[in-house]
ROBA-388213 format. One record per atom (N, C-alpha, C): residue number from 1; residue in three letters; atom name; x, z, y. Coordinates in Angstrom, 3 decimals. Each point is the difference from the previous one (the first is absolute). Layout:
# ROBA-388213
REC   num   residuo   atomo         c1         c3         c2
REC   NUM       ALA      CA          X          Z          Y
...
//
This chain:
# ROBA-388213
REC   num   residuo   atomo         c1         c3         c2
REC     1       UNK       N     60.873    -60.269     30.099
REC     1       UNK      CA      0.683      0.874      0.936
REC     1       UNK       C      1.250     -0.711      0.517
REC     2       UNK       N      0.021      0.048      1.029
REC     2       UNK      CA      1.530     -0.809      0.962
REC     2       UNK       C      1.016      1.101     -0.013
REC     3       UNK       N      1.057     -0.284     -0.261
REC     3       UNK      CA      1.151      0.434      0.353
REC     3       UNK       C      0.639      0.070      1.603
REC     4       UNK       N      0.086      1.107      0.464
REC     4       UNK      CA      0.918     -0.477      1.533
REC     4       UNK       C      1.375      1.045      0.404
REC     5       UNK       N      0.804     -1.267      0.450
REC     5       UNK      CA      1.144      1.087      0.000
REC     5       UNK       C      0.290      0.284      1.330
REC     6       UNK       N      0.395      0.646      1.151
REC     6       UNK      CA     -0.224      0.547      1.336
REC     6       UNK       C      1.393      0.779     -0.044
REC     7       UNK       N      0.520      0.195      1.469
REC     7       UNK      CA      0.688      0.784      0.412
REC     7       UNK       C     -0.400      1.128      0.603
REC     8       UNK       N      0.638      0.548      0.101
REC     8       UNK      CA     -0.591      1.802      0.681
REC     8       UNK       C      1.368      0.255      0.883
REC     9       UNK       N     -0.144      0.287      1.555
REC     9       UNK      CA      0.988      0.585      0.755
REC     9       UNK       C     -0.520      0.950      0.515
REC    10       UNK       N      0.901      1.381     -0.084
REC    10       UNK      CA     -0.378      1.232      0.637
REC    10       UNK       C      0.743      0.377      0.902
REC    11       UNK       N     -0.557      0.389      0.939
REC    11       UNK      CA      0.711      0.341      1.837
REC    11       UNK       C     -0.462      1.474      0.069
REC    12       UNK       N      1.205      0.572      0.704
REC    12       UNK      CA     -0.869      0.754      1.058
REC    12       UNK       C      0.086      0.051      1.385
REC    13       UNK       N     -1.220      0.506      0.142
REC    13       UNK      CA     -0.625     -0.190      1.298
REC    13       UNK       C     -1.073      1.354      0.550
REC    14       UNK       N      1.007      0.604      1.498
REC    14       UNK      CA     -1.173      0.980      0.151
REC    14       UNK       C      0.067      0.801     -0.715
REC    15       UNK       N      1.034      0.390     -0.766
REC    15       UNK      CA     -0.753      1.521     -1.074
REC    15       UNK       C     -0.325     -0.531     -1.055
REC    16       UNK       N     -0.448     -1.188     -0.004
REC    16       UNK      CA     -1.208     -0.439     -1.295
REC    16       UNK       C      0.884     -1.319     -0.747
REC    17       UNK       N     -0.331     -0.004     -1.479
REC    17       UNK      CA      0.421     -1.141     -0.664
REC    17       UNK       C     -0.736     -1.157     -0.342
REC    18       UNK       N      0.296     -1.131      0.790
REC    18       UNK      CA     -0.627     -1.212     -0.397
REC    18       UNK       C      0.282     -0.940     -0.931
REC    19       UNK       N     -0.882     -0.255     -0.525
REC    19       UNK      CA      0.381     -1.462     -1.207
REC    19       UNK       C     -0.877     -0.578      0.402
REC    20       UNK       N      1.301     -1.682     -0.527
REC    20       UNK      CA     -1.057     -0.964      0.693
REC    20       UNK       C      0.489     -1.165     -1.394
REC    21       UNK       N     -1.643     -0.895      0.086
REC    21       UNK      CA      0.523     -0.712     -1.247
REC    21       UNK       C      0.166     -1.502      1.509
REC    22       UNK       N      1.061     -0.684     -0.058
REC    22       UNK      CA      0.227     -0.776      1.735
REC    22       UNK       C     -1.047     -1.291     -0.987
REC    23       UNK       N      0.327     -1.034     -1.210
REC    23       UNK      CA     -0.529     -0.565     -0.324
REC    23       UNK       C     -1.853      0.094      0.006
REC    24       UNK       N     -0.664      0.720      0.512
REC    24       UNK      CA     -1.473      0.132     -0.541
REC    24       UNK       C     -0.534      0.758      1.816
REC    25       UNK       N      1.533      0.765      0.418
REC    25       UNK      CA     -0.307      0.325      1.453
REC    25       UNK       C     -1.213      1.574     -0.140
REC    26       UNK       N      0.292      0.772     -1.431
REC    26       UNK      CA     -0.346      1.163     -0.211
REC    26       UNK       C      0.988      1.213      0.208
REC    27       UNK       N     -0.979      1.095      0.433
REC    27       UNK      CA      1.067      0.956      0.116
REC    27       UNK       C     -0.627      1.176      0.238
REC    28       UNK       N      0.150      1.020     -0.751
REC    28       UNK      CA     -0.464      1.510      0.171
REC    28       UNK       C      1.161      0.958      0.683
REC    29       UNK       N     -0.005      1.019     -0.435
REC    29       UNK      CA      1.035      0.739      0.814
REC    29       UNK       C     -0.422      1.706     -1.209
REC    30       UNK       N      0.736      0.823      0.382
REC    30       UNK      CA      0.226      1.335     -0.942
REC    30       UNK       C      1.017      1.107      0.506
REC    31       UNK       N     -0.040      1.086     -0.043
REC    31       UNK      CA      0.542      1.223     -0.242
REC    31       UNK       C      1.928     -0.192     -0.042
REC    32       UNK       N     -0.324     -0.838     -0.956
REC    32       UNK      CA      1.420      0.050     -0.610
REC    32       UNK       C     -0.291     -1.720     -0.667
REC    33       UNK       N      1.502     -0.263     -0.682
REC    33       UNK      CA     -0.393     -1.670     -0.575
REC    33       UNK       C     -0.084     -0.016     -1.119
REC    34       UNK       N     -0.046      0.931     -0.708
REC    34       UNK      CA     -1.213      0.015     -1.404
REC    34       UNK       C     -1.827     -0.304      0.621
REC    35       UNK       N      0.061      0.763      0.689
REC    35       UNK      CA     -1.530      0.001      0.857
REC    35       UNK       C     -0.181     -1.467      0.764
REC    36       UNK       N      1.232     -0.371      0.565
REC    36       UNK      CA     -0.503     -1.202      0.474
REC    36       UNK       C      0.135     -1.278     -0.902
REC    37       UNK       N      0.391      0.074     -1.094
REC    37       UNK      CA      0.265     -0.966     -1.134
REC    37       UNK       C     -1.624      0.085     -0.769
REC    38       UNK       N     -0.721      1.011     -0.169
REC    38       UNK      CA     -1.166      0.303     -0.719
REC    38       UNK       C     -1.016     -0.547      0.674
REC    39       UNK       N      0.237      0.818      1.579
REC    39       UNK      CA     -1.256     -0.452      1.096
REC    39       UNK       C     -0.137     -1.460     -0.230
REC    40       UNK       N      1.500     -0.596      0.223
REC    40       UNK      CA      0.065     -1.783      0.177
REC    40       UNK       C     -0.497     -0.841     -1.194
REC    41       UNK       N      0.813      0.675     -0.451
REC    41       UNK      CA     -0.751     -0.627     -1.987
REC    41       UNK       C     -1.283      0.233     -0.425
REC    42       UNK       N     -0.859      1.147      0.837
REC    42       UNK      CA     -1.536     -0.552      0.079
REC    42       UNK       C     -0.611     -0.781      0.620
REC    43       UNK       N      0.630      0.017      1.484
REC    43       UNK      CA     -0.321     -0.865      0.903
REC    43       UNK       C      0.278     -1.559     -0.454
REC    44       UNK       N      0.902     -0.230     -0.565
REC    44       UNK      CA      0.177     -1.151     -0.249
REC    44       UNK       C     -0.864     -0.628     -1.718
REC    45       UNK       N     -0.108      0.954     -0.441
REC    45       UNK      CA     -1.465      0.087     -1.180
REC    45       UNK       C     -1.561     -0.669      0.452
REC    46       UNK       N      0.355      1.030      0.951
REC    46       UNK      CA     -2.005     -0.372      1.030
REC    46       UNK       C      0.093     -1.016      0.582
REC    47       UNK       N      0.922     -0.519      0.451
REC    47       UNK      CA      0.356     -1.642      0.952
REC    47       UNK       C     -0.704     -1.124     -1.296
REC    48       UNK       N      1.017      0.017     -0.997
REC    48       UNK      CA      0.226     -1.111     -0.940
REC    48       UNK       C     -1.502      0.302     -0.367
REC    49       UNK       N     -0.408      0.806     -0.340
REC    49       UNK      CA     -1.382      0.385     -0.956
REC    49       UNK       C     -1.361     -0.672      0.809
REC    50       UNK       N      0.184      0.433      1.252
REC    50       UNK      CA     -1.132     -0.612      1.025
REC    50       UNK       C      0.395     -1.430      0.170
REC    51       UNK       N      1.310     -0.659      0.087
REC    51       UNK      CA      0.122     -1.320     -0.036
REC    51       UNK       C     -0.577     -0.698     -1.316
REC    52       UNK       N      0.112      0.554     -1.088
REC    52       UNK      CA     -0.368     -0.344     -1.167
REC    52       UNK       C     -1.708     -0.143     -0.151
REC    53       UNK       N     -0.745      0.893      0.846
REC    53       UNK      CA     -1.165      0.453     -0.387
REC    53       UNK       C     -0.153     -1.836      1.209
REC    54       UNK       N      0.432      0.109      0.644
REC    54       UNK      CA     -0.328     -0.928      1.433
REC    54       UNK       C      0.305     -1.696     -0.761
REC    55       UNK       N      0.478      0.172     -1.020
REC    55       UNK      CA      0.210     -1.327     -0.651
REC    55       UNK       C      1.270     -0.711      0.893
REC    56       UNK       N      0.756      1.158      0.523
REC    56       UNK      CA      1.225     -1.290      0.684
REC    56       UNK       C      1.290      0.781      0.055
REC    57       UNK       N     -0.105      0.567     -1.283
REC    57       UNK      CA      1.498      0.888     -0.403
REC    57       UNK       C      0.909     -1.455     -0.212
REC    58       UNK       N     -0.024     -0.983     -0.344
REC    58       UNK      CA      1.014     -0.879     -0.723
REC    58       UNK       C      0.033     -0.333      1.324
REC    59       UNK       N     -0.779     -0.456      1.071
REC    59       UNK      CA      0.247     -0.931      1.492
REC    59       UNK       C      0.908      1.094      0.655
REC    60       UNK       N     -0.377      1.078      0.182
REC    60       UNK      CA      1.139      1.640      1.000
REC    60       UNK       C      1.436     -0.674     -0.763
REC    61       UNK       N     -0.232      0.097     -1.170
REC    61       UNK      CA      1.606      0.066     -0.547
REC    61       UNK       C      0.695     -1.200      0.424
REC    62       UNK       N     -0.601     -1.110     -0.532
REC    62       UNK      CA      0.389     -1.353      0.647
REC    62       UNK       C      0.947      0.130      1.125
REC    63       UNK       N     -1.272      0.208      0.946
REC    63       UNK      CA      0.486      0.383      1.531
REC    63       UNK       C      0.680      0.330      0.195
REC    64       UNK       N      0.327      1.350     -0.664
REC    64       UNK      CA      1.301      0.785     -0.225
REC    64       UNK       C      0.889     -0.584     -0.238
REC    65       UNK       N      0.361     -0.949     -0.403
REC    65       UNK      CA      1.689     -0.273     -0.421
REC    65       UNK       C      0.235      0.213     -1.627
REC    66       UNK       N     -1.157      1.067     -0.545
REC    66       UNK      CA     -0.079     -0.231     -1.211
REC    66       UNK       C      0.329     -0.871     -1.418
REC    67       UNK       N      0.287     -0.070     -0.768
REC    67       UNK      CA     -0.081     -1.333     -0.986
REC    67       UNK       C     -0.130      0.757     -1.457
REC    68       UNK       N     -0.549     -1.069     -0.924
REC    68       UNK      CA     -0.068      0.712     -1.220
REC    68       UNK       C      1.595      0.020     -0.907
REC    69       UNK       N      0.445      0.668     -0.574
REC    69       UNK      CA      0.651      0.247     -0.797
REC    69       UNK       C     -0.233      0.211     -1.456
REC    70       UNK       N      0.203     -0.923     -0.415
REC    70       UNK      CA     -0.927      0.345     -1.859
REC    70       UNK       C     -1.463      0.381      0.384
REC    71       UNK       N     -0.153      1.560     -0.345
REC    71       UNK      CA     -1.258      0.116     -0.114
REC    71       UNK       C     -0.175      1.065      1.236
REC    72       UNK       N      1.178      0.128      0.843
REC    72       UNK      CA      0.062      0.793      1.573
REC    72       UNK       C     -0.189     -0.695      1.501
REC    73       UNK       N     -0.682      0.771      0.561
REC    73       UNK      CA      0.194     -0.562      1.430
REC    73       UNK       C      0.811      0.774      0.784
REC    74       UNK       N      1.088     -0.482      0.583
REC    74       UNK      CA      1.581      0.217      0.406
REC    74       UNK       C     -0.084     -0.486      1.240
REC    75       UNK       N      0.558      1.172      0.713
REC    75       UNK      CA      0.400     -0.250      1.603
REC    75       UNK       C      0.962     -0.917      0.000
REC    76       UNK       N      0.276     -0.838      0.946
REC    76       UNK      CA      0.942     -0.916     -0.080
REC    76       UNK       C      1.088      0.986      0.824
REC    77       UNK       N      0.963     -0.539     -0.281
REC    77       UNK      CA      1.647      1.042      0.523
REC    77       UNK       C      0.427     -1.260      0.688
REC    78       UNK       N      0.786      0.832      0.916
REC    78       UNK      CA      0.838     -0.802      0.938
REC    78       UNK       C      1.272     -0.229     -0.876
REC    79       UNK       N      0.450     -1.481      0.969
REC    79       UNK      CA      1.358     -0.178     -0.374
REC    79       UNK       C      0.749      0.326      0.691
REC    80       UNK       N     -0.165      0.846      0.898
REC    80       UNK      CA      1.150      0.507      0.614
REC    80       UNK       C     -0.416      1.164      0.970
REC    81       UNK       N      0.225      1.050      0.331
REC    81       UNK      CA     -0.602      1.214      0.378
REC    81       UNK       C      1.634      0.525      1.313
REC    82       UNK       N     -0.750     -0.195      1.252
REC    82       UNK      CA      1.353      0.685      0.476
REC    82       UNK       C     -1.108      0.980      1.470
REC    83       UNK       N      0.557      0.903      0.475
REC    83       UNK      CA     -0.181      0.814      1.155
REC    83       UNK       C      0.796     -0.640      1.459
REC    84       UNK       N     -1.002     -0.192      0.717
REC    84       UNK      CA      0.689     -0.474      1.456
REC    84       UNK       C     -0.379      0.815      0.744
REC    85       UNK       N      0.713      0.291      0.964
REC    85       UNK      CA     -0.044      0.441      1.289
REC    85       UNK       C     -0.275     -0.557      1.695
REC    86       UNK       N     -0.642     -0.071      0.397
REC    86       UNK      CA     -0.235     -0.688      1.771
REC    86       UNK       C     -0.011      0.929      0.986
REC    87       UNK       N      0.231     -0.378      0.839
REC    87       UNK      CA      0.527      0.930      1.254
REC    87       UNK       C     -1.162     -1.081      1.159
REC    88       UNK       N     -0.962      0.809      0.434
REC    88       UNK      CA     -0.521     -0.708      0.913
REC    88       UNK       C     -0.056      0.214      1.615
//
């Protein structure tokens, strides 16, 4: 069994709450963000599971930016995280 560690961001949008995992490019949506944390955290269950069944769960992650950590596969983090603005 693989270990994977993922981020989860929840928005809203529309009335409705989205989570999105940005590393894997999954994302459900919910009621509220308990609901969209559950929806996403299945959604992102059925992704990995069908990649797994497809024999190219380790190549997605790769791709991803992924890397192993001990016995985890870990999103890679930025070194530096800032918000810009453009005026076009």
């Amino acid at each position: 069994m693989l270990k994977i560690k993922v981020h989860l961001e929840i928005f809203k949008e529309d009335g409705q709450f989205v989570g999105l995992c940005p590393e894997l490019n999954v994302s459900s949506f919910g009621d509220n963000p308990e609901e969209a944390e559950a929806s996403t955290q299945e959604a992102i269950t059925l992704f990995l599971e069908e990649c797994q069944k497809m024999g190219t769960l380790e190549q997605v992650l790769a791709e991803a930016g992924f890397y192993m950590d001990g016995d985890t596969w870990t999103a890679r983090k930025p070194v530096a995280e800032k918000e810009l603005s453009f005026a076009v």
